[in-house]
C-alpha positions in Angstrom: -29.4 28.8 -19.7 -30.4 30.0 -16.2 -32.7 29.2 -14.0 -35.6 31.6 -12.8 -35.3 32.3 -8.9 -39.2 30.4 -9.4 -37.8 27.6 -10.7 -35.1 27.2 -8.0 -37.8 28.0 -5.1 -39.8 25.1 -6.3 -37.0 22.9 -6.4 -35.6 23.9 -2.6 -39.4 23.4 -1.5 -39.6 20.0 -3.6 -36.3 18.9 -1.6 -37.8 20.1 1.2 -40.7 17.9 1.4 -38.3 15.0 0.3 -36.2 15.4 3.3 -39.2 15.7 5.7 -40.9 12.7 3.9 -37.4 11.0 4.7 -37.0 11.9 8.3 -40.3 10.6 9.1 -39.7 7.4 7.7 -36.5 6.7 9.2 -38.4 7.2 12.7 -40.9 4.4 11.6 -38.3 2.3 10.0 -36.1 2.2 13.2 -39.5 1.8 15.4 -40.7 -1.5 13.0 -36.9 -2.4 12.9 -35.3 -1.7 16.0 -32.4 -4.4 15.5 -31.7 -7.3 18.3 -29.5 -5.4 20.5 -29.5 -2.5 23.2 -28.3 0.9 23.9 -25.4 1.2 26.6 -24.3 4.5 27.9 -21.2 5.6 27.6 -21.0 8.8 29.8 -23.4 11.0 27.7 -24.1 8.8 24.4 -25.3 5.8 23.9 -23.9 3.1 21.8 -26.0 0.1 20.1 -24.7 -3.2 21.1 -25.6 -6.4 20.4 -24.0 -9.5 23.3 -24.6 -13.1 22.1 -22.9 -16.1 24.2 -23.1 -16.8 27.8 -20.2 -19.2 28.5 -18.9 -18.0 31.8 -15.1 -18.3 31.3 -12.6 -17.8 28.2 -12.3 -14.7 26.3 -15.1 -12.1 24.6 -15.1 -12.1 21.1 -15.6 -8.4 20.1 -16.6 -8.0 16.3 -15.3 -4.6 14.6 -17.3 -3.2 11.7 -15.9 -1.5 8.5 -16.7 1.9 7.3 -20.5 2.8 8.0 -21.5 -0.6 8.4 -23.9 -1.6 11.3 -23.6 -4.5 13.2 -26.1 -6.5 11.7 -23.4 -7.4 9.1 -21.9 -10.0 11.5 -25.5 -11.6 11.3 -24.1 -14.7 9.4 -21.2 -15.1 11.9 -21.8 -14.0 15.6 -24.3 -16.3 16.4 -22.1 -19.3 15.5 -19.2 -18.0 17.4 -21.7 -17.6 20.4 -22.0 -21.0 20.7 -18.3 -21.7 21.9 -18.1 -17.8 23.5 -19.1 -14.4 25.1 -19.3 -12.1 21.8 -20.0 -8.5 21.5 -20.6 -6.3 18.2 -21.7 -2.8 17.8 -22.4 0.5 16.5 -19.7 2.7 16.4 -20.6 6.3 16.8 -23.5 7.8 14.5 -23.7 4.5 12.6 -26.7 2.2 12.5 -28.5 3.2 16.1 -25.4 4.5 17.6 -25.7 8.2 18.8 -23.5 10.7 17.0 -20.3 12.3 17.7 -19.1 15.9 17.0 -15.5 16.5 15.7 -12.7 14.5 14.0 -12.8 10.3 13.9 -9.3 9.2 14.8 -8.2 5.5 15.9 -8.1 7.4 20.0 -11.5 8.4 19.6 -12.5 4.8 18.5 -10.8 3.4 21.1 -12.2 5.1 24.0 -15.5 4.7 22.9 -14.8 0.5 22.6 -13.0 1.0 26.4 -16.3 3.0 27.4 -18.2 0.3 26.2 -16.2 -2.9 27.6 -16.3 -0.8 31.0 -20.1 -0.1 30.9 -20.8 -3.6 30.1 -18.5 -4.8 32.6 -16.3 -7.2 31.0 -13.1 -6.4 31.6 -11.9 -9.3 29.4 -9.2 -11.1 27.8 -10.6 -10.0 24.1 -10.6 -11.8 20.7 -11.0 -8.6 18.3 -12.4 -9.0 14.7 -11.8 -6.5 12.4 -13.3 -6.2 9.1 -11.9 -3.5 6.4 -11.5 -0.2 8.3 -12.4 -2.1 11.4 -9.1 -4.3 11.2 -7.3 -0.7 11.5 -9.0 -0.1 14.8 -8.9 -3.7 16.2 -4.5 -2.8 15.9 -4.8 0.3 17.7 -6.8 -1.0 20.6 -4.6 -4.2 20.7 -1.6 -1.6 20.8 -3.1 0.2 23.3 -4.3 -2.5 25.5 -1.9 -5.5 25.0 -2.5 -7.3 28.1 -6.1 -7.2 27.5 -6.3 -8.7 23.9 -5.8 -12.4 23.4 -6.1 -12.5 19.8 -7.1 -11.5 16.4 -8.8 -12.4 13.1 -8.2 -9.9 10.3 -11.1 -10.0 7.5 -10.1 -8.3 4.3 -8.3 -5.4 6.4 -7.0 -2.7 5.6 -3.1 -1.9 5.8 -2.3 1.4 7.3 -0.3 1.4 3.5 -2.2 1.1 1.2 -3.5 4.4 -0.2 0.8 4.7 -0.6 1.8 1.5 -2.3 -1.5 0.7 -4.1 -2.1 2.5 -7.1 -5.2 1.1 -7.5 -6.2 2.1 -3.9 -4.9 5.2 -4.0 -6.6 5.6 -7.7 -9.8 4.9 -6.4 -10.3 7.5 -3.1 -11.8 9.6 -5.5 -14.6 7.4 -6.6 -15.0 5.8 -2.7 -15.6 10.1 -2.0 -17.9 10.8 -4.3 -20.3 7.5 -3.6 -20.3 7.9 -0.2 -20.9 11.5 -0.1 -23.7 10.8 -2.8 -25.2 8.4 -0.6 -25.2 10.5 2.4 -27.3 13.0 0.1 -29.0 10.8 -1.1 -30.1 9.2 2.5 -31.0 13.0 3.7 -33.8 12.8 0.5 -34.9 9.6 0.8 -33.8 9.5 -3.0 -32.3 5.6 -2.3 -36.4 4.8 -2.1 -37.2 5.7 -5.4 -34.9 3.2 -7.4 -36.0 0.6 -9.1 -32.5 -1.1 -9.8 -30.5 -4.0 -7.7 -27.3 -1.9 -7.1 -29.2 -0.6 -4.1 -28.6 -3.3 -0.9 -26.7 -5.4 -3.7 -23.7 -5.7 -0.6 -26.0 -6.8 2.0 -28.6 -9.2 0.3 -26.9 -12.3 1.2 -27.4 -11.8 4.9 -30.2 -13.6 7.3 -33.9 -11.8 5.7 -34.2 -10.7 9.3 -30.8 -8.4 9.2 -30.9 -7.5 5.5 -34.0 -5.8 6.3 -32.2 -3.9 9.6 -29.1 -3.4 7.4 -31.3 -1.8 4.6 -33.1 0.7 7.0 -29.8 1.4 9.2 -28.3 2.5 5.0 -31.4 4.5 4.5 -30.6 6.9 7.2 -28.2 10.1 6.4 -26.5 10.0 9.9 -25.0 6.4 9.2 -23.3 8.1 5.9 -22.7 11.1 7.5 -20.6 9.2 10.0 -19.2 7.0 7.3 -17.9 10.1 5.5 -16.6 11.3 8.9 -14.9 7.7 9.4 -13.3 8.0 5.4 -11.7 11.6 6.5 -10.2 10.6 9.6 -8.7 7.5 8.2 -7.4 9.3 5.3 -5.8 12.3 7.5 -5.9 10.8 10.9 -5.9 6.9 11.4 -3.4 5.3 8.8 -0.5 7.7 10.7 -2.3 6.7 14.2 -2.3 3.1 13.1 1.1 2.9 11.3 3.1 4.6 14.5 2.1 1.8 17.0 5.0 0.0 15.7 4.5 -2.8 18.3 4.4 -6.3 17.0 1.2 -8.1 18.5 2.0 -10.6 21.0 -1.4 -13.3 20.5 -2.4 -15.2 17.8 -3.3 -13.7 14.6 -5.2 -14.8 11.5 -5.7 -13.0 8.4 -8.9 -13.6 5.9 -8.8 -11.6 2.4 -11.0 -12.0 -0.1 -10.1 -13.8 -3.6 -11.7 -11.5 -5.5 -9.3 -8.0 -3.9 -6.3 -10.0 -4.1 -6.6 -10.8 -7.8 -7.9 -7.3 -8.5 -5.1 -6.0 -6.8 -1.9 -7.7 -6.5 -0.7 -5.0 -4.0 -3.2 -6.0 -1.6 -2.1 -9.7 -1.7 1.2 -8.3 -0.5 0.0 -5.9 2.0 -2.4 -9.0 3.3 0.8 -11.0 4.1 2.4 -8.5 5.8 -0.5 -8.5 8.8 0.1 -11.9 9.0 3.9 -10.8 10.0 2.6 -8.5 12.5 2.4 -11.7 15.1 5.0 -14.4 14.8 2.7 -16.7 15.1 0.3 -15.3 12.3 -0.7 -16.6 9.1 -2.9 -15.5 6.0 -5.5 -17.2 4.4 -7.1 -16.2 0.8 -11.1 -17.1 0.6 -11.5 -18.1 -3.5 -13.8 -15.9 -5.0 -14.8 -14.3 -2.4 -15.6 -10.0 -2.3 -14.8 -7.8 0.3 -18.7 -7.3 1.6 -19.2 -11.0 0.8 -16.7 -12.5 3.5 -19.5 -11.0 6.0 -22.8 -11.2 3.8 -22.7 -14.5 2.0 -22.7 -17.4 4.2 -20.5 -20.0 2.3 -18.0 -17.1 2.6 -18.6 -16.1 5.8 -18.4 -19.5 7.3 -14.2 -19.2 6.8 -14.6 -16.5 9.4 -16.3 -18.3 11.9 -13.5 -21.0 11.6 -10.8 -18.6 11.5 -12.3 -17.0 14.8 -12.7 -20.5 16.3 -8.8 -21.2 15.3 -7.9 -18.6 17.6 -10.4 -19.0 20.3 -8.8 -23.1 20.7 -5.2 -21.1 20.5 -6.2 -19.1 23.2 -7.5 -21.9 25.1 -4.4 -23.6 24.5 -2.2 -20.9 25.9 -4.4 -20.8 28.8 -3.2 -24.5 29.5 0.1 -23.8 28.0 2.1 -20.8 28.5 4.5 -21.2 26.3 4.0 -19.9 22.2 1.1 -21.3 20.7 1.0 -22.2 17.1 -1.4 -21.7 14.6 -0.9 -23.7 11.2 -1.8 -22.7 8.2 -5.0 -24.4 7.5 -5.6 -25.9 10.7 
């Protein structure tokens, strides 16, 4: 059965009015909820930055998101590492407040923008980087890129340059992972998330602080932080695992790696991949959170806590080899 040309002008008009109902929400969302943080320039755009800490020596602790999350994820775990250091966590381009970017998302482009950044905000380092999911991927590249100026690493649930290769349930699932986030990004455009009444909407984020679920939840209402997010998914697919995997340099600083219970016993692939991070440091090791998800290590606070030790394991290592030149140690556990 077709449709009349009548019937398909009311729908375009009906979408129409959705998307411009949409757009003007978004501007009041992000005026009521403008986030804790600021916008530094970067020569031309602006990235949305949030710096917590004001201890006047010892490294930055720079906080890497995964795939079209905002910064508000690390709500749960910045603040505590702020206490003991300088910590930085942002936006990366067209996510969350961040101003968009034309053209293809490699591990390069992400990397300049963090140097931008670091430069703009004038620290010029040493740098704890950690990287959650996709974010773990870029914390390697600029630690590849910028030994001298990276001091160590925590690894939360990354991912393994890999893994779409030697997973079969990774590699399995793309197409799914596709079709969700380019649903949501049409979604976002019609405002469509606003109309459902079930708890699969904001499901990953509702174990956050009230004050950044509510940020997170507008940031995921708006279409440019999927649009970005689907930008970020091609270029890691086609661009970033090859960018990633070619380093080849072993990392010279202290490394821990987090994964989530609930990936490794899903995926017994991962659990193998997971170790392997660990050997990218020889003094690294690898840590499984029980029953922990993937989202969770960031959004539920009993899980979350294991990062701020984790990150706190390798601040005192740092601190140690800032006493002690020769190889510091991290023990399991410790």
């Amino acid at each position: 059965m077709s449709l009349s040309l009548a019937t398909l002008g009311g729908v375009a008009a009906a979408l129409s009015v959705r998307a411009g109902c949409q757009a003007i929400a978004t501007r009041r969302e992000d005026a009521a909820l403008p986030g804790r943080g600021e916008l530094i320039d970067i020569g031309g755009r602006r990235l949305h930055v949030l710096r917590d800490g004001d201890q006047p020596s010892g490294p930055t602790v720079v906080f890497l998101s995964g795939m079209a999350a905002p910064l508000e994820f690390w709500a749960w775990i910045q603040p505590e590492v702020a206490a003991t250091a300088r910590t930085i966590s942002y936006d990366r381009a067209g996510i969350g407040r961040s101003d968009a970017v034309r053209g293809v998302r490699t591990a390069r482009l992400a990397t300049e923008d963090l140097t931008a950044l670091l430069t703009a905000l004038d620290d010029p380092g040493p740098y704890v980087l950690v990287g959650h999911s996709y974010g773990g991927l870029l914390a390697r590249h600029f630690a590849h890129t910028s030994p001298g100026r990276v001091a160590g690493m925590v690894l939360v649930d990354a991912s393994h340059p890999d893994q779409l290769r030697r997973s079969a349930m990774q590699r399995l699932g793309l197409p799914a992972t596709r079709s969700l986030m380019r649903g949501n990004e049409v979604a976002a455009r019609f405002g469509l998330e606003r109309l459902l009444a079930g708890q699969e909407w904001g499901r990953e984020w509702a174990g956050l602080p009230e004050w950044a679920r509510e940020v997170v939840g507008a940031r995921m209402r708006r279409a440019a932080t999927w649009r970005a997010g689907n930008a970020e998914l091609r270029g890691w697919v086609n661009h970033v695992n090859d960018e990633v995997r070619d380093t080849g340099r072993p990392l010279d600083c202290p490394l821990v790696v987090l994964t989530a219970g609930e990936t490794e016993q899903a995926d017994p692939v991962h659990r193998v991949l997971q170790r392997e991070l660990a050997g990218l440091s020889r003094t690294g090791t690898q840590s499984t959170v029980d029953k922990a998800g993937h989202m969770s290590l960031l959004a539920d606070n009993r899980h979350a806590t294991e990062v701020v030790k984790a990150v706190l394991r390798v601040l005192g290592a740092v601190t140690a080899a800032g006493r002690d030149s020769r190889e510091v140690r991290l023990e399991a556990g410790a």
